[in-house]
Every structure is written in C-alpha cells, then in structure tokens.
C-alpha positions in Angstrom: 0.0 0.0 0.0 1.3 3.5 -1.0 0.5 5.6 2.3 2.2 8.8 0.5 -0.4 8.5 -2.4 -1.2 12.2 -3.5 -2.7 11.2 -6.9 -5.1 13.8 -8.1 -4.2 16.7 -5.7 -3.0 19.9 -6.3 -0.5 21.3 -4.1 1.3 25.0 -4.4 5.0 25.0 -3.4 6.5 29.0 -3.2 10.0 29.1 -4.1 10.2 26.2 -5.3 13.1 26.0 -7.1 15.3 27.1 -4.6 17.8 24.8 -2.9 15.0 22.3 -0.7 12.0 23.8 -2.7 13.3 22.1 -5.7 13.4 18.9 -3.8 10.1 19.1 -2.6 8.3 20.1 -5.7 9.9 16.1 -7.4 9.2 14.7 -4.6 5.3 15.5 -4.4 5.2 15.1 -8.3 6.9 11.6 -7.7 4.1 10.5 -5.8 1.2 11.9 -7.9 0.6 15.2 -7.1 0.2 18.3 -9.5 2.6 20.6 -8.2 2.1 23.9 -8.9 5.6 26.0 -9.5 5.7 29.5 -7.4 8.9 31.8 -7.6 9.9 35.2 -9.1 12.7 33.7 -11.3 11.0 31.9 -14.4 13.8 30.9 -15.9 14.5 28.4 -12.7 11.2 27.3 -13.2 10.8 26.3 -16.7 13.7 24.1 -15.7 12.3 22.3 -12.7 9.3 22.5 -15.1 11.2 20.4 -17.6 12.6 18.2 -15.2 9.6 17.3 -13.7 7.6 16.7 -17.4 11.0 14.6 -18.6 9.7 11.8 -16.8 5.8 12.3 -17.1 4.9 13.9 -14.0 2.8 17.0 -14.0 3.7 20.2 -13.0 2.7 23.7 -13.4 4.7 27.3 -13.7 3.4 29.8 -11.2 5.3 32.8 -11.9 4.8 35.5 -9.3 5.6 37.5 -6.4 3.9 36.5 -3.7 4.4 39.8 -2.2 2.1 41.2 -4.6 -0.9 40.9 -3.4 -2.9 41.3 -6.5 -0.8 38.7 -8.2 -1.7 36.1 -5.4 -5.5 36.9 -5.4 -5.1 36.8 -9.8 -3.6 33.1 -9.0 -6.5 31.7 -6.9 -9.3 33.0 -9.0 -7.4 31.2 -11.9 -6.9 27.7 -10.7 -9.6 25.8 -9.3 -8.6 23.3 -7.2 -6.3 23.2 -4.2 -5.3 21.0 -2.0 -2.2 21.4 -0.2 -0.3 24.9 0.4 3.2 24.5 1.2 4.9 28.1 2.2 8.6 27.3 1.3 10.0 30.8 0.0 12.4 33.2 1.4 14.5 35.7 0.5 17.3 37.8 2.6 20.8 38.0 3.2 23.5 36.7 5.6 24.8 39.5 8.5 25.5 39.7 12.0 23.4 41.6 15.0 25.6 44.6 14.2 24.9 44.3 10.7 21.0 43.6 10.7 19.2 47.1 9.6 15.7 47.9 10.3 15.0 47.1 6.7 16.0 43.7 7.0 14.2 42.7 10.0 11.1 44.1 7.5 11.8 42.2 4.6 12.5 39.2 6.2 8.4 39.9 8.3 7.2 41.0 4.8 7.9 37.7 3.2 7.2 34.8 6.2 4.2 36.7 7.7 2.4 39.7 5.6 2.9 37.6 2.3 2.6 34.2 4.1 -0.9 34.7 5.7 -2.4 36.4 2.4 -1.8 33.3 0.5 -3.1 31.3 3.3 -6.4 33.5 3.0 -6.5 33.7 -0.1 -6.3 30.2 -0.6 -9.0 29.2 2.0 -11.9 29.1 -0.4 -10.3 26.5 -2.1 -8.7 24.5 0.5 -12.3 24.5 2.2 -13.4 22.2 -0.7 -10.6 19.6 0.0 -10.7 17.0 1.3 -7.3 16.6 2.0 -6.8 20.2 3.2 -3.2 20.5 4.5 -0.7 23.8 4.9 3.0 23.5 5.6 5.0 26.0 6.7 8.8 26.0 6.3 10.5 27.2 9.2 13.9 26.3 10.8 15.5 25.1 14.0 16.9 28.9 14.0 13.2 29.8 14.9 13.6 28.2 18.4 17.7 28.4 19.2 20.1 31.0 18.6 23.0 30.4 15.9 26.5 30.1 17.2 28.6 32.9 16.2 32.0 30.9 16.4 30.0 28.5 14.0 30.5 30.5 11.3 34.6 32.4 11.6 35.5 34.2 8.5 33.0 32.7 6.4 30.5 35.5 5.6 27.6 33.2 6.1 26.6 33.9 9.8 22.9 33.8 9.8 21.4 37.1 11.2 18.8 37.6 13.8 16.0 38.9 11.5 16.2 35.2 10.0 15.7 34.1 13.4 12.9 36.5 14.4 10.3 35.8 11.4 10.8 32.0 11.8 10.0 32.2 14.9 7.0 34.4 14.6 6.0 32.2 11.5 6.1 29.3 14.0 3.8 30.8 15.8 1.2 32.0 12.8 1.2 27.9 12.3 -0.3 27.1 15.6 -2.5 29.7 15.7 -3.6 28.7 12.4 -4.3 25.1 13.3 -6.7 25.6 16.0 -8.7 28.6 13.9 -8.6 26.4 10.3 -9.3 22.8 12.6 -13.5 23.7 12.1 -12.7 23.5 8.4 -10.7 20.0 8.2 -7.9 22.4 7.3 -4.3 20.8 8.8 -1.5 23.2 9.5 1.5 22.1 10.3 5.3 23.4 10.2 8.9 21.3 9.6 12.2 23.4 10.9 14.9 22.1 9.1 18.8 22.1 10.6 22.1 22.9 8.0 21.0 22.4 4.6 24.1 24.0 3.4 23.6 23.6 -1.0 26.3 22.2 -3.0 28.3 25.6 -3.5 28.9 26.1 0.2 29.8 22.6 0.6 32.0 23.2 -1.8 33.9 26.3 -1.0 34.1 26.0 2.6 35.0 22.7 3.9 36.0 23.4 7.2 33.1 25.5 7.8 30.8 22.0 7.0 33.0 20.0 9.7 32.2 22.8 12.3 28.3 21.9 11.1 28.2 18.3 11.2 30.1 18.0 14.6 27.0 19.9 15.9 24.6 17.6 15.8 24.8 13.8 16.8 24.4 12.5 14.3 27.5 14.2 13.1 25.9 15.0 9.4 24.5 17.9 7.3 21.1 17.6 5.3 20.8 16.7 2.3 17.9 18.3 -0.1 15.8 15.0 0.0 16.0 14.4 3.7 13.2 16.6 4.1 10.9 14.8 1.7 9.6 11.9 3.9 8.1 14.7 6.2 6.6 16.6 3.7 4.6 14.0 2.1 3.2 12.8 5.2 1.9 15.9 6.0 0.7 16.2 2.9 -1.3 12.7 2.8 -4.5 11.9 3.7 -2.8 9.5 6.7 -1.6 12.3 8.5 -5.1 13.4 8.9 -5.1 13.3 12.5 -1.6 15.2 12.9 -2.0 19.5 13.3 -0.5 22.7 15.1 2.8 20.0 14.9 6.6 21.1 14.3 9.0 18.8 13.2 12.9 19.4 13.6 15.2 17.7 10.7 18.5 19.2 11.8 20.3 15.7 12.9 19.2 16.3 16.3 20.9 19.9 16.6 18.8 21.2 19.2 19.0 18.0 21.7 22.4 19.4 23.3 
C-alpha cells in the first residue's frame, strides 16, 4: 500500500526551485501530485518544469511575487482546485546583529508573515473544498535556538537575527492557524529544518561544514531529499489526525 499516495491533488510549493523547494516540488510530483511552481525567477522554473515533465509527472509554472498581493488573489481565481499549500519561500541576506538594519528585519516579516498569511487566506476558499486540506510552513531550528557565532569564523555566512525572528513568529502564525482552520478540516503544520548547506557552500568552505556536522549527533549535514519523507506525510491523507505540529530535521541539533 502506497501511504504517501497524493494522486489527483493539487499542491502550491512557493519558491520552489530554490535549494530544498526544488526537492520538494519532485518529490510530491513523484508521488502523484500536480505541483504547482511558485517563484519570481522563471527561468529556474521552466527548468524544474522540464525536469519534472521529462519523466511524465505534471507540473505547473506559477510565476509570481507573492508579495504582490494582487498577483496572489489573480492566482487563486485562476486555478480551481487546491489542496495542499506549502509556504517554502524566502529571501534575505546573511549578516551579523551589528549588521541587521531595520530594513531587513522588514523584509525578512514582509515575506514569512504579511505575504505568508495572504496566500493562506486567499487560498482558503479552495482548501475549504478539499478533502485533504493541509498547509505547511517551512521554518527552521533557528526559529527556536540561537546560531552560534563561532560557527561561522570568517566565512561570511553567519545567519542574522532577522532570519531568526520571522521564523519564529511564523512558527507561531502555524499554531494559531491550526486551532482557527481545525472547524474547516484544514491541517497546518510546520517542519524546521537544521544545516542544509547547498552544494556551492559545501564546496567552497570545507571546514566550515565539519564545524556543522560536529554539531549535531548524528555528526551530518542535510541533504535536499532528507526533508521529503516529512513533507509528504503531512501532505497525505494518513496524517489526517496530525495539526498545530513542528518537526525538527536538523540531525538532532537542538538535543544538546
């Protein structure tokens, strides 16, 4: 029996072709789903597009900012069917607590919570009609613990506190969520992944990933398609009794 079956459901992945949105989007179109392609970058999406269609799965460009809120409402009156919203994009940069401005603690709120909870209620309508109605949110373990500066030396890649701050708070917006959408059958759940690091970090700063992987125990990084398993179960119809849940995939980071 295939417990991850999503065959004829339509799920919306934002960014999704970014680094673990990519993943995501094959692995829900691997097991049936119709995946529909959100980011501001077409080009990376005709190419996920074309992956995806290269071995007969379906799949579906969504080109647009979900900051625009126009854009998001022009998307929902277009498609007619929804059944799983997974809220996967971000944008910002790496800094320090010196470095943070005001203007990046604002962008980084603008995208996880103003942007966030418009496509959430603008996608309630359809996700009413489900009946497999599930939302995940993509957090990360940085929501709940506090990065180690020393982690990160000369590197450049020290994750800042805005980062930190909107995950949190998005964390948050997912509980609240599940107990307000539970009356409609309408799941919400979130998944805070640990070091993801892509291939390009991995690549140019080697010592920086043995610093990463000795602190967890599991003494590993992520890779893109460790976060898949989670993602369809939450997506499935089996997980239908599973809400207002968080689940940590950082190689048990946060246990010491």
């Amino acid at each position: 029996m295939n417990y991850f079956n999503l065959k004829g459901m339509n799920v919306l992945v934002t960014g999704a072709a970014g680094h673990l949105g990519s993943a995501i989007s094959m692995g829900l179109a691997e097991y049936g789903a119709k995946v529909f392609l959100n980011g501001r970058d077409k080009k990376k999406l005709l190419i996920l597009k074309k992956k995806i269609n290269k071995i007969n799965l379906s799949s579906e460009i969504a080109h647009f900012d979900i900051e625009n809120f126009q854009n998001v409402e022009n998307f929902f009156l277009k498609i007619k069917k929804l059944d799983i919203l997974i809220n996967n994009a971000y944008h910002g940069k790496t800094g320090t607590f010196e470095s943070s401005s005001p203007s990046d603690y604002m962008e980084s709120f603008n995208i996880n919570i103003l942007a966030l909870s418009n496509l959430v209620n603008q996608s309630l309508p359809l996700l009413k009609n489900s009946k497999n109605a599930s939302i995940i949110n993509i957090s990360s373990m940085y929501g709940s613990i506090i990065p180690d500066p020393n982690l990160y030396e000369n590197t450049g890649l020290n994750n800042p506190p805005h980062y930190g701050v909107a995950k949190a708070a998005l964390e948050y917006y997912g509980r609240y969520a599940s107990v307000n959408l539970a009356k409609y059958g309408i799941r919400v759940n979130t998944i805070s992944p640990g070091p993801f690091p892509n291939k390009t970090v991995i690549k140019k700063f080697p010592q920086f990933i043995k610093r990463l992987k000795k602190k967890n125990p599991l003494n590993t990084i992520g890779k893109s398609r460790d976060i898949i398993t989670s993602i369809l179960f939450l997506s499935s119809p089996n997980s239908s009794f599973v809400t207002g849940s968080n689940i940590p995939i950082d190689g048990g980071w946060k246990l010491w």
